[in-house]
Backbone as XML, in Angstrom:
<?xml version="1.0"?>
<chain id="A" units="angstrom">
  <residue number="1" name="UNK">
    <atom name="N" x="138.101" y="136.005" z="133.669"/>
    <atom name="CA" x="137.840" y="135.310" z="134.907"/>
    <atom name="C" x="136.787" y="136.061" z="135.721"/>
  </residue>
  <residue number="2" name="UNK">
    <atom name="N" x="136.738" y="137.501" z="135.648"/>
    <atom name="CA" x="135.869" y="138.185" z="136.585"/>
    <atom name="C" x="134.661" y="138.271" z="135.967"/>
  </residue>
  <residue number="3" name="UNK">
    <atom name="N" x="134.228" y="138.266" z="134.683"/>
    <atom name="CA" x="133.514" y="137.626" z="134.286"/>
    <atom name="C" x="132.513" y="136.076" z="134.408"/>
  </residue>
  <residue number="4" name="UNK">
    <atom name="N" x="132.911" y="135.252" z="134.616"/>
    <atom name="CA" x="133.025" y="133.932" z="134.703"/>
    <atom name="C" x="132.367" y="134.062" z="136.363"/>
  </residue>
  <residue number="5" name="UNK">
    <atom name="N" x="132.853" y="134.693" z="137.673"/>
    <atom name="CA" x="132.955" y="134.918" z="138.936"/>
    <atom name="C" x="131.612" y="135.532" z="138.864"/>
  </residue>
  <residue number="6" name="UNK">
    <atom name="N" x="131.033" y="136.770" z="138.445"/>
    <atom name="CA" x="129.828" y="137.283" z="137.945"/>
    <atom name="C" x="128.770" y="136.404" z="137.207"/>
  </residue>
  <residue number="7" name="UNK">
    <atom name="N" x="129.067" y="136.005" z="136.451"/>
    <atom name="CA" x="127.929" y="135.172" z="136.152"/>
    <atom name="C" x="127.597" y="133.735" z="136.785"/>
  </residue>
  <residue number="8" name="UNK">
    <atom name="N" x="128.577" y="133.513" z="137.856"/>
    <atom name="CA" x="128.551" y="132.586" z="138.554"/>
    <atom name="C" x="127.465" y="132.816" z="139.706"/>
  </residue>
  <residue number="9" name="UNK">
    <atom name="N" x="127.633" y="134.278" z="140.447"/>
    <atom name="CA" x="126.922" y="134.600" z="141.320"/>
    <atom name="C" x="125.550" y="135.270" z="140.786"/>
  </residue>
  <residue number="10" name="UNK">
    <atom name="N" x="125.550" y="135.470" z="139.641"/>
    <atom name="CA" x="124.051" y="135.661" z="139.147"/>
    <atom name="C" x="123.305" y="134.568" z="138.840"/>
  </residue>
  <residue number="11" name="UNK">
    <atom name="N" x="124.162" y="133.109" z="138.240"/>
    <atom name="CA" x="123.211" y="131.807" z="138.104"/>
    <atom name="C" x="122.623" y="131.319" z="139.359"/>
  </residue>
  <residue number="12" name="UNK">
    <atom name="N" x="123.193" y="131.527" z="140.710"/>
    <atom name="CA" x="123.190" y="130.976" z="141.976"/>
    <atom name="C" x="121.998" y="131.658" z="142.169"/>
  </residue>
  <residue number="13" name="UNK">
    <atom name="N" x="121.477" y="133.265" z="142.275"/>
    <atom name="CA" x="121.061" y="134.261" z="142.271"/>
    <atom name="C" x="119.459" y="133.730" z="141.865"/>
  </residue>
  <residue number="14" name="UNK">
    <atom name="N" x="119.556" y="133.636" z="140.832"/>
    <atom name="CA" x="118.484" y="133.228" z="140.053"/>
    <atom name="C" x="117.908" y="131.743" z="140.573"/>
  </residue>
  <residue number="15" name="UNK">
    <atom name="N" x="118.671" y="130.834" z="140.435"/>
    <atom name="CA" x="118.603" y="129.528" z="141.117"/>
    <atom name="C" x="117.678" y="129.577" z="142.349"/>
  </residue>
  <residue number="16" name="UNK">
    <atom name="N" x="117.926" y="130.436" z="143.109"/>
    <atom name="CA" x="117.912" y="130.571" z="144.412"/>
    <atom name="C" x="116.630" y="131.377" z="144.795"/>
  </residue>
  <residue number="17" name="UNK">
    <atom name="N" x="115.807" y="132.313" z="143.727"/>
    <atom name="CA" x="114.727" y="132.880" z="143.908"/>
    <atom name="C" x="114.963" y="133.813" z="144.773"/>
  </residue>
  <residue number="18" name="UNK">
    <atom name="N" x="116.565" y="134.395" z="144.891"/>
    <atom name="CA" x="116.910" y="135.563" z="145.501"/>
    <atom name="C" x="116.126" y="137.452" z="144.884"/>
  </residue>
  <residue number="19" name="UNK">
    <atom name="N" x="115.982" y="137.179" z="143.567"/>
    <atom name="CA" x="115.340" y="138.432" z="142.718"/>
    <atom name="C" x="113.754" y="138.391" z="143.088"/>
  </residue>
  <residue number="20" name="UNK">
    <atom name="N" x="113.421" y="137.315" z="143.566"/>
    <atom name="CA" x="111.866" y="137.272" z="143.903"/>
    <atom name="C" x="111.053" y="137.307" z="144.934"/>
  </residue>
  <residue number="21" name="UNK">
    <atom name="N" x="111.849" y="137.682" z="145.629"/>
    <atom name="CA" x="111.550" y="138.637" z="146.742"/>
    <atom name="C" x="111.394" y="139.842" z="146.937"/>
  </residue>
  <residue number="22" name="UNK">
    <atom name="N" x="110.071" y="140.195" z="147.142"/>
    <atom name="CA" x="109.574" y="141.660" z="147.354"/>
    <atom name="C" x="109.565" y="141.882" z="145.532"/>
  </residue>
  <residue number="23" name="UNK">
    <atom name="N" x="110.048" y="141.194" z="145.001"/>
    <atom name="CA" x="109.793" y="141.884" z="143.170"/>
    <atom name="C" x="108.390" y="142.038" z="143.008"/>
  </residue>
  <residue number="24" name="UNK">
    <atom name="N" x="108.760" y="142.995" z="142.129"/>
    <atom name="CA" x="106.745" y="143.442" z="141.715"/>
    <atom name="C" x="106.619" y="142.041" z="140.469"/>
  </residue>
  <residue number="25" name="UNK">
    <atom name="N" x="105.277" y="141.891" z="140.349"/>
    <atom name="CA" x="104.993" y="140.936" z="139.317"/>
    <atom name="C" x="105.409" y="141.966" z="138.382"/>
  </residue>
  <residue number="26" name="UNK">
    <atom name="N" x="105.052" y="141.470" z="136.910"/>
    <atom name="CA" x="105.524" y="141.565" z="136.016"/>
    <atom name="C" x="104.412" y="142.760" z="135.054"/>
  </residue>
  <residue number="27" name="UNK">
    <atom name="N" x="104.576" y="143.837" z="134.722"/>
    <atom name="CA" x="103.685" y="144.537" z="134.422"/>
    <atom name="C" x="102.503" y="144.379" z="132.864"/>
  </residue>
  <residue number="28" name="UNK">
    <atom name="N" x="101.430" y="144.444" z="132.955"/>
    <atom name="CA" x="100.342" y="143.864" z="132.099"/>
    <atom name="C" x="100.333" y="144.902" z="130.912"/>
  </residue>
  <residue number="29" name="UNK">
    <atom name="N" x="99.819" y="144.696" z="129.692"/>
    <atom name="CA" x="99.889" y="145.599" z="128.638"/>
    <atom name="C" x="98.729" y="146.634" z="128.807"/>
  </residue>
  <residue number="30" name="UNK">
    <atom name="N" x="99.041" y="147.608" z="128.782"/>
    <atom name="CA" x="97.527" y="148.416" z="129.057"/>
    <atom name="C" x="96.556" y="147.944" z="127.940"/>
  </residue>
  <residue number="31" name="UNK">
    <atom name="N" x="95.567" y="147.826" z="128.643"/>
    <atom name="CA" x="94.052" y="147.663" z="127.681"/>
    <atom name="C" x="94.158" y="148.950" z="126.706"/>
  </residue>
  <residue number="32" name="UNK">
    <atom name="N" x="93.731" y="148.318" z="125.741"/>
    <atom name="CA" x="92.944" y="149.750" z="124.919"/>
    <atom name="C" x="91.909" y="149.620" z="124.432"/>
  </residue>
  <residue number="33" name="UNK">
    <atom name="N" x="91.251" y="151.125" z="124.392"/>
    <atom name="CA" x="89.669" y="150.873" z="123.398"/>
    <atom name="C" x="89.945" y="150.559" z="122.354"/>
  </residue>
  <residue number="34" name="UNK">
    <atom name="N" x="88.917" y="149.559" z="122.123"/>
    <atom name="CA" x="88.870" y="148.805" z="121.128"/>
    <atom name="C" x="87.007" y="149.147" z="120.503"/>
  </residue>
  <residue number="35" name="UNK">
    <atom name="N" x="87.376" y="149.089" z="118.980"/>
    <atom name="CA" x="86.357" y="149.498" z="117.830"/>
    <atom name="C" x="86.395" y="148.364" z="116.833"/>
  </residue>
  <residue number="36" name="UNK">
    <atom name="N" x="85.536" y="147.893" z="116.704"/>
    <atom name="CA" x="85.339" y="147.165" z="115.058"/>
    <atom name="C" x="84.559" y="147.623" z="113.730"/>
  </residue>
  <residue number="37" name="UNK">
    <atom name="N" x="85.255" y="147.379" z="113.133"/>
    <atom name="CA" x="84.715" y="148.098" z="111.998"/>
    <atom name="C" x="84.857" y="147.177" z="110.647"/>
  </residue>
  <residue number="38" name="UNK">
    <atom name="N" x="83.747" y="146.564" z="110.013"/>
    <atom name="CA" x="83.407" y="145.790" z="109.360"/>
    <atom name="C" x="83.545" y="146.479" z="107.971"/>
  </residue>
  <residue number="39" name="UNK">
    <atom name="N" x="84.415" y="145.685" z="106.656"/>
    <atom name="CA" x="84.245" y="146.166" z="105.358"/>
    <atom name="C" x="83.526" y="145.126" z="104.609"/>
  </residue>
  <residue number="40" name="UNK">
    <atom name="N" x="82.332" y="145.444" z="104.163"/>
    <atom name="CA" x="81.167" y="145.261" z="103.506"/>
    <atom name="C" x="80.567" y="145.760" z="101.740"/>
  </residue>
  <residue number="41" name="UNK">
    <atom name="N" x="80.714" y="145.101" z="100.611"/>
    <atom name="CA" x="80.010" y="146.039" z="99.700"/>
    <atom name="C" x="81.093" y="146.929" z="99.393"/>
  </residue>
  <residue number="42" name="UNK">
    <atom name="N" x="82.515" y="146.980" z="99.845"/>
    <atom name="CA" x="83.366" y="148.086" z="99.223"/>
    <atom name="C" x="83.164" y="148.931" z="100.432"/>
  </residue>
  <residue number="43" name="UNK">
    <atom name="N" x="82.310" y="149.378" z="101.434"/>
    <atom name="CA" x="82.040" y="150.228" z="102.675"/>
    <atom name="C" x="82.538" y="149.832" z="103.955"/>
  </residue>
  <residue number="44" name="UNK">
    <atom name="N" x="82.792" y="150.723" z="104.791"/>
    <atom name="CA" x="83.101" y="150.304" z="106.021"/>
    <atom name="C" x="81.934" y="150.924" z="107.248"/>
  </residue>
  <residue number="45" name="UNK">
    <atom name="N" x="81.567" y="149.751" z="107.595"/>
    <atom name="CA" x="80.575" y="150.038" z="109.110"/>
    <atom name="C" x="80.630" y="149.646" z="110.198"/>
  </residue>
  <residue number="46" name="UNK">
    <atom name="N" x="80.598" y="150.526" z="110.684"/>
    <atom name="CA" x="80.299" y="152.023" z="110.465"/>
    <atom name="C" x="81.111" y="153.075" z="109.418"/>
  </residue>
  <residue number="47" name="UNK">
    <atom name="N" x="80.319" y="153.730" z="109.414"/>
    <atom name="CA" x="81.242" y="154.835" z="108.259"/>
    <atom name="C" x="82.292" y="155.647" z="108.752"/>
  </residue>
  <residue number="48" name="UNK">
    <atom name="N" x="81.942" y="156.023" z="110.527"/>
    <atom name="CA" x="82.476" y="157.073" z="111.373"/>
    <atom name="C" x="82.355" y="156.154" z="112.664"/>
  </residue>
  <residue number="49" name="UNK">
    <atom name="N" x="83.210" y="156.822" z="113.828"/>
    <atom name="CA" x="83.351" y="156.187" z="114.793"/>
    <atom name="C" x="84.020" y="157.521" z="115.685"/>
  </residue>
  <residue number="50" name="UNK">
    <atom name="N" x="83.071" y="157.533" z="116.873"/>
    <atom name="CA" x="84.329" y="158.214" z="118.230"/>
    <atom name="C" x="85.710" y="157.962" z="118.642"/>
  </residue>
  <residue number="51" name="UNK">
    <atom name="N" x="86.259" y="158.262" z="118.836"/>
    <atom name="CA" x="87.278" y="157.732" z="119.889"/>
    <atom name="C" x="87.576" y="158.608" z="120.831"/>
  </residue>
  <residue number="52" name="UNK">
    <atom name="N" x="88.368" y="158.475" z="121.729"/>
    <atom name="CA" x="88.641" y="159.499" z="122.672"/>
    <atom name="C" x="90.413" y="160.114" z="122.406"/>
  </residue>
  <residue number="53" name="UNK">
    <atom name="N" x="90.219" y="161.468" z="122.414"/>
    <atom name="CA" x="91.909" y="161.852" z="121.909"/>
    <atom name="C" x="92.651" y="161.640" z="123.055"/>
  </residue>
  <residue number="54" name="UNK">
    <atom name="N" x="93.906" y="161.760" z="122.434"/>
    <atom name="CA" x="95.468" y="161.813" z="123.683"/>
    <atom name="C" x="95.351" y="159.937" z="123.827"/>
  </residue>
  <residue number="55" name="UNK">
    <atom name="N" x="94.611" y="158.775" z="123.662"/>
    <atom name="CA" x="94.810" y="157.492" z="123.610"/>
    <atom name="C" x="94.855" y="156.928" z="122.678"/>
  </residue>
  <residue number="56" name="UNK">
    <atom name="N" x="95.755" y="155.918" z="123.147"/>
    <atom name="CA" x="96.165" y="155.061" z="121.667"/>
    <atom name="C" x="94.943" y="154.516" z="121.287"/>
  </residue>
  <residue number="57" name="UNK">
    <atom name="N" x="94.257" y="153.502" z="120.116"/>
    <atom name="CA" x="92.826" y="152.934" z="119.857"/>
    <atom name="C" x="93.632" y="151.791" z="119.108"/>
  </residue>
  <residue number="58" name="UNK">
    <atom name="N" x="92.475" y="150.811" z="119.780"/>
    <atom name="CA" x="92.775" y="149.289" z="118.563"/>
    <atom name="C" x="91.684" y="149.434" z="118.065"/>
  </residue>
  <residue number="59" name="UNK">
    <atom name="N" x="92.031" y="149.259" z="116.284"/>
    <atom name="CA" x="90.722" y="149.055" z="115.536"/>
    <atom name="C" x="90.780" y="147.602" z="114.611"/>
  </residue>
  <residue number="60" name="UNK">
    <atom name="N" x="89.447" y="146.818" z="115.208"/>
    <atom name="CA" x="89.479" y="145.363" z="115.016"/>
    <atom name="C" x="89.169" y="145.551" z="113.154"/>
  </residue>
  <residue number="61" name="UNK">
    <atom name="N" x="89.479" y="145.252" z="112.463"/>
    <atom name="CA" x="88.978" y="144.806" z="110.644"/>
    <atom name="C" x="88.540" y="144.008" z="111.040"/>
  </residue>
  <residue number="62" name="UNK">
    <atom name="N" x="87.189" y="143.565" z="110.217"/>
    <atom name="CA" x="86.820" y="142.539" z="109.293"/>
    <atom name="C" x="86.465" y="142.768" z="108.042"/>
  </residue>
  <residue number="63" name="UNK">
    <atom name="N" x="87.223" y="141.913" z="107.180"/>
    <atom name="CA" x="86.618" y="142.049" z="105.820"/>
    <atom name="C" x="85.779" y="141.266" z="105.403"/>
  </residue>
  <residue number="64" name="UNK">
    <atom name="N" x="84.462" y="141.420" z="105.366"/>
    <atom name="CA" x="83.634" y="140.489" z="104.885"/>
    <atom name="C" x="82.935" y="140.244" z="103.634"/>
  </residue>
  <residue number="65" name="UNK">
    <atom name="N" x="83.529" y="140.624" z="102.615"/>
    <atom name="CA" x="83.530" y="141.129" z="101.305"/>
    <atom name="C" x="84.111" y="140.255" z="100.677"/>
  </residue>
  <residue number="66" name="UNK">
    <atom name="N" x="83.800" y="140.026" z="99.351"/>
    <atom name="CA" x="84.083" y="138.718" z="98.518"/>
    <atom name="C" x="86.127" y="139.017" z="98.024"/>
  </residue>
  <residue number="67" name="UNK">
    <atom name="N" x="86.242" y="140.613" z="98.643"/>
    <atom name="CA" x="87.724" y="140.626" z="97.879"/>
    <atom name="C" x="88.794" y="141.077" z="98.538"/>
  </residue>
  <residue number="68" name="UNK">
    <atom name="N" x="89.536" y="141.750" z="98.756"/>
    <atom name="CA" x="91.359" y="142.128" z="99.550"/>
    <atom name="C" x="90.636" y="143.559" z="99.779"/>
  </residue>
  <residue number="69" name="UNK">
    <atom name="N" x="90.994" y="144.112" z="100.556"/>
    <atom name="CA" x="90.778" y="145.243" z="101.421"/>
    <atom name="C" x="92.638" y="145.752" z="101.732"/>
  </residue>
  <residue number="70" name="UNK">
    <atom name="N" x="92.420" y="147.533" z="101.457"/>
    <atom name="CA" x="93.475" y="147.804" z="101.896"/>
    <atom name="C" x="93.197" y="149.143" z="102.738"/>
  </residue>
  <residue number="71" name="UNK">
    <atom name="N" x="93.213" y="149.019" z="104.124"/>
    <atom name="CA" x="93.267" y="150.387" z="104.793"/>
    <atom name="C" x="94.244" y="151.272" z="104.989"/>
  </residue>
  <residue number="72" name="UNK">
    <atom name="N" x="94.029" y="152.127" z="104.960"/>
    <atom name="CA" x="95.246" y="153.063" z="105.108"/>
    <atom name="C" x="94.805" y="154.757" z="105.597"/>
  </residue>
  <residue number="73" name="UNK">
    <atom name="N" x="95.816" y="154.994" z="105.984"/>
    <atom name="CA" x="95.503" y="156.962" z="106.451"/>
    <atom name="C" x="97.478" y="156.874" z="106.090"/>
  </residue>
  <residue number="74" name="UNK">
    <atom name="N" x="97.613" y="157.563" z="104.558"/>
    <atom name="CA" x="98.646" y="158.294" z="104.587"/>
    <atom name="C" x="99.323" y="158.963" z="105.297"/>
  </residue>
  <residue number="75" name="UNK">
    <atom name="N" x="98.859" y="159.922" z="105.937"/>
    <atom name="CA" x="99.255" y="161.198" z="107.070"/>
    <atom name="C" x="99.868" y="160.400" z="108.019"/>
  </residue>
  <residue number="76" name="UNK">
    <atom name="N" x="98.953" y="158.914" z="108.770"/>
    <atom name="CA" x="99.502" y="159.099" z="109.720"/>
    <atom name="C" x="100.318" y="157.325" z="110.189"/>
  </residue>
  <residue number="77" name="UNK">
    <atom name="N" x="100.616" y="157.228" z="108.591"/>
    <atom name="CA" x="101.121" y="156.058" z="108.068"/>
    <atom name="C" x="100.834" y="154.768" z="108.258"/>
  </residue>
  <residue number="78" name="UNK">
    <atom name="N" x="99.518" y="154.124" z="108.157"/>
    <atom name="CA" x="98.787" y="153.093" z="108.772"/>
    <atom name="C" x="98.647" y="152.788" z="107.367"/>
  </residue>
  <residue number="79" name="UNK">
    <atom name="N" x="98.927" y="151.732" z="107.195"/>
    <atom name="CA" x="98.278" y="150.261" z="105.699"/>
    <atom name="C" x="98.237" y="148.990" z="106.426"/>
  </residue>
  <residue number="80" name="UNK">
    <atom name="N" x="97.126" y="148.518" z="106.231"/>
    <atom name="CA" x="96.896" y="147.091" z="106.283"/>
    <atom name="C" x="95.931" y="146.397" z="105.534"/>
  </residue>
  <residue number="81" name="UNK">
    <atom name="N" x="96.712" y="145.493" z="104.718"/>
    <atom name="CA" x="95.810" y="144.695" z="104.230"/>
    <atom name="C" x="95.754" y="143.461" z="104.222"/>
  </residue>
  <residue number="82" name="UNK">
    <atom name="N" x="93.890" y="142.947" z="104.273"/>
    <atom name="CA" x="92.938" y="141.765" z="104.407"/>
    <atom name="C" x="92.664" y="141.595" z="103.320"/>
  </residue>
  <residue number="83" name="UNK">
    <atom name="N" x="93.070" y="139.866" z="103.014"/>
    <atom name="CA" x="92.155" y="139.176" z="102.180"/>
    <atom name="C" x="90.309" y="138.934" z="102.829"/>
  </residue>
  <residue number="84" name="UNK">
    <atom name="N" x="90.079" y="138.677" z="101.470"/>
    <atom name="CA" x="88.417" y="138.012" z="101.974"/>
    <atom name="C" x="88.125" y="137.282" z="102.817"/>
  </residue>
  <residue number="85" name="UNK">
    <atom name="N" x="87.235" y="137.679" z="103.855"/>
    <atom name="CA" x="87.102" y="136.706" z="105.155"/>
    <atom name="C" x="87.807" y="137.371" z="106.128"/>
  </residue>
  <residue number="86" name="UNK">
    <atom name="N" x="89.248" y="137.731" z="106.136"/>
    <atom name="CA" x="90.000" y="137.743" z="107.518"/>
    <atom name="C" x="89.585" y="138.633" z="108.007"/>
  </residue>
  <residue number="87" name="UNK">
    <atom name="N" x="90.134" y="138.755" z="109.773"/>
    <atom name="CA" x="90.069" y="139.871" z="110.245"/>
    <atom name="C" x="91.975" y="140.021" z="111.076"/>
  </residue>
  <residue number="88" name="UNK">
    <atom name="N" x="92.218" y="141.295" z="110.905"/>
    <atom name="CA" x="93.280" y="141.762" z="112.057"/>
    <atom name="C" x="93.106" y="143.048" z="112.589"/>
  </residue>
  <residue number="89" name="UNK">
    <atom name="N" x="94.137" y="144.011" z="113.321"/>
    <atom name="CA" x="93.714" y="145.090" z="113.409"/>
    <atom name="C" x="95.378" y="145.841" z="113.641"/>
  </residue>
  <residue number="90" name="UNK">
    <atom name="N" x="94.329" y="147.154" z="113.860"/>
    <atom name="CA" x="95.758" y="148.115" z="113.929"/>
    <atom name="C" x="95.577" y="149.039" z="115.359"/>
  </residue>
  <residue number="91" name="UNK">
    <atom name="N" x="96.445" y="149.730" z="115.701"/>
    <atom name="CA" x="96.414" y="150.439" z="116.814"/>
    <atom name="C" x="96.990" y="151.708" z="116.843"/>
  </residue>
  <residue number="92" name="UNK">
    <atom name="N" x="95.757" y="152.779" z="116.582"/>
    <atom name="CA" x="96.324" y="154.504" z="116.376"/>
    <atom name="C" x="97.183" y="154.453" z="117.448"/>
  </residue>
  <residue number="93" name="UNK">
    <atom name="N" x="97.921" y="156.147" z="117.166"/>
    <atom name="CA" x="98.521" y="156.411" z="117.944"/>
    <atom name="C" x="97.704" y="157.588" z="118.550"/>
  </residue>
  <residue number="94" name="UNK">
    <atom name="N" x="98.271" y="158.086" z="119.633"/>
    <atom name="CA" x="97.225" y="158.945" z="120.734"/>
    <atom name="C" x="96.922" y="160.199" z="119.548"/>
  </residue>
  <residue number="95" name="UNK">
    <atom name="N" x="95.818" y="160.103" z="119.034"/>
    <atom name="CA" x="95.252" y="161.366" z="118.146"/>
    <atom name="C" x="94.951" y="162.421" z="119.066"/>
  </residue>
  <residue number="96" name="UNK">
    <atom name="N" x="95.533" y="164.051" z="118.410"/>
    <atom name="CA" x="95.191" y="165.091" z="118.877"/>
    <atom name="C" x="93.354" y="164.839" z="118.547"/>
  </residue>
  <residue number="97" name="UNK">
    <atom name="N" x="92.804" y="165.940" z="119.169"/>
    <atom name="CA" x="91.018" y="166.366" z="118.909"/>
    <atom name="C" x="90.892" y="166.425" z="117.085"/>
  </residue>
  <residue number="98" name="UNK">
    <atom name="N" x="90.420" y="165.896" z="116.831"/>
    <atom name="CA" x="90.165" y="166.349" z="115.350"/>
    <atom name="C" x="89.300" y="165.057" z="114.673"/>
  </residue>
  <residue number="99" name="UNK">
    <atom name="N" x="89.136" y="165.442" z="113.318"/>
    <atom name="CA" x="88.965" y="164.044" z="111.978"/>
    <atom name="C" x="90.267" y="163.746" z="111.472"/>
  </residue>
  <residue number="100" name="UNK">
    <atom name="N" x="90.015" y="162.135" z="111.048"/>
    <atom name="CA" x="91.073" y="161.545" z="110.476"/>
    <atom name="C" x="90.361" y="160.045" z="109.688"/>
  </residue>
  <residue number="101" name="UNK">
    <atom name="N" x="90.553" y="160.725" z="108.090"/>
    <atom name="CA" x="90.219" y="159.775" z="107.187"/>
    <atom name="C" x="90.736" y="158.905" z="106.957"/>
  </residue>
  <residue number="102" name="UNK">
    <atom name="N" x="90.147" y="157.557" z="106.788"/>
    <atom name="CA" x="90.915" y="156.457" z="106.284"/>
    <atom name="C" x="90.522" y="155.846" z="105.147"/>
  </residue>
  <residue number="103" name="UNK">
    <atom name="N" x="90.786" y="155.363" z="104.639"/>
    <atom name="CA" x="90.381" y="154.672" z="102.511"/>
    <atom name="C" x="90.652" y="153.408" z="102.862"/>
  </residue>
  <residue number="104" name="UNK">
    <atom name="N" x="89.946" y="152.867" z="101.997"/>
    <atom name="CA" x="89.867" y="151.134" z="101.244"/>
    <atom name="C" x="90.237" y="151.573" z="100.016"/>
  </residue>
  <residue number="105" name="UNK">
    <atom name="N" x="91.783" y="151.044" z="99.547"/>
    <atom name="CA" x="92.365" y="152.065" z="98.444"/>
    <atom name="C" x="91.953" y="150.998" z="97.327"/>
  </residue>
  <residue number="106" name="UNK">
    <atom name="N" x="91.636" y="149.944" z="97.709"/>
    <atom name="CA" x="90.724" y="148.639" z="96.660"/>
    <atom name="C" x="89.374" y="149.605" z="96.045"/>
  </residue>
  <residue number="107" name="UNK">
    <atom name="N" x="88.907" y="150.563" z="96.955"/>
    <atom name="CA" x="87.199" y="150.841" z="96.781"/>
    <atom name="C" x="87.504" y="152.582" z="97.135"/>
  </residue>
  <residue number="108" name="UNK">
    <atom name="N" x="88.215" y="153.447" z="96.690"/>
    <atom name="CA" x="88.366" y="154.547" z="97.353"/>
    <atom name="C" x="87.320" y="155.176" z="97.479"/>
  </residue>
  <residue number="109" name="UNK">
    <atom name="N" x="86.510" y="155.583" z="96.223"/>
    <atom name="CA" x="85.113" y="156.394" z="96.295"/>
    <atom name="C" x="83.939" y="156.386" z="98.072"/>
  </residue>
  <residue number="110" name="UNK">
    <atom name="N" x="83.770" y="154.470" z="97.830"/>
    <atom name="CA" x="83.169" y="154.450" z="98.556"/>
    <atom name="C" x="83.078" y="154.148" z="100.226"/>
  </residue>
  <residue number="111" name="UNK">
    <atom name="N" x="84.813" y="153.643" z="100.081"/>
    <atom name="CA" x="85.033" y="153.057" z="101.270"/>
    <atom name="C" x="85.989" y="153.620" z="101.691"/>
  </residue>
  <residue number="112" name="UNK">
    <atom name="N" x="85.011" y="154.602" z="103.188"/>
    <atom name="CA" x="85.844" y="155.317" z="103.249"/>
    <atom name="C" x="85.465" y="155.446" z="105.424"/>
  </residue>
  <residue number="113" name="UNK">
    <atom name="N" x="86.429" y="156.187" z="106.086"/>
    <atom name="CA" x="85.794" y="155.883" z="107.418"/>
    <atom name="C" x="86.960" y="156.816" z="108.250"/>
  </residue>
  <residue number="114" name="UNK">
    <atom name="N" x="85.543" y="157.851" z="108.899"/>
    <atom name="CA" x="86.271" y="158.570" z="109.845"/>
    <atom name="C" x="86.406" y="158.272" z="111.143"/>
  </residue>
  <residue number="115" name="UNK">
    <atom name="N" x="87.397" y="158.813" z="111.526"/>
    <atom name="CA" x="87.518" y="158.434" z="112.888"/>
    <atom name="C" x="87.679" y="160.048" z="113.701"/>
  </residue>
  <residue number="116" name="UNK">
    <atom name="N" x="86.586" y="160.204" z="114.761"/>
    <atom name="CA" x="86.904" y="161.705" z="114.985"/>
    <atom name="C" x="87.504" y="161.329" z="116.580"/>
  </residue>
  <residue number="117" name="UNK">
    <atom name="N" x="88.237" y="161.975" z="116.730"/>
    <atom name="CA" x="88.683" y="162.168" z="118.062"/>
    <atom name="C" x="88.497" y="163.130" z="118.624"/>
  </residue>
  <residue number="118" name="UNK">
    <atom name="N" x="87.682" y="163.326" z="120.388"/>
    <atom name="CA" x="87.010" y="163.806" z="121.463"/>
    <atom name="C" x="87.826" y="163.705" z="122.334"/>
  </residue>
</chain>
């Protein structure tokens, strides 16, 4: 029953636009830098790319290559893979200062793409 009494005065609550007063709106997703990086020929271009360390990064794919693309950085457990044509992306996590390789494990030799973090 006290149950029932509680959710009675929270439907009214709500009804009533009592919570929406003085409430903050609703908070926005932080932006992030965002990079694209095109796989081409088995290659990715750019080959290398900045980012800035301690922030997360979205990195846009496109595969524009006649075949499946698979990215990946082992270490820091990122795989995704694109068929021909598509694009999606992924989003590091806040990298310390350093390099961090990533493979097209379809094309390893050649397709290959650092990402240094500053």
């Amino acid at each position: 029953m006290q149950f029932r009494r509680h959710l009675a005065v929270l439907s009214a609550a709500l009804a009533t636009g009592a919570f929406a007063a003085g409430a903050a709106p609703p908070a926005r997703a932080e932006e992030l830098p965002t990079f694209v990086v095109a796989a081409r020929d088995g290659r990715f271009l750019p080959s290398r790319i900045e980012v800035p360390a301690g922030t997360r990064v979205k990195l846009v794919l496109r595969n524009e290559g006649p075949g499946p693309l698979e990215f990946e950085n082992d270490d820091l457990r990122i795989e995704k893979v694109l068929a021909a044509g598509a694009t999606s992306f992924v989003v590091l996590p806040r990298l310390k200062p350093g390099e961090y390789g990533f493979i097209d494990e379809f094309n390893p030799i050649t397709g290959e793409l650092t990402v240094v973090a500053r």
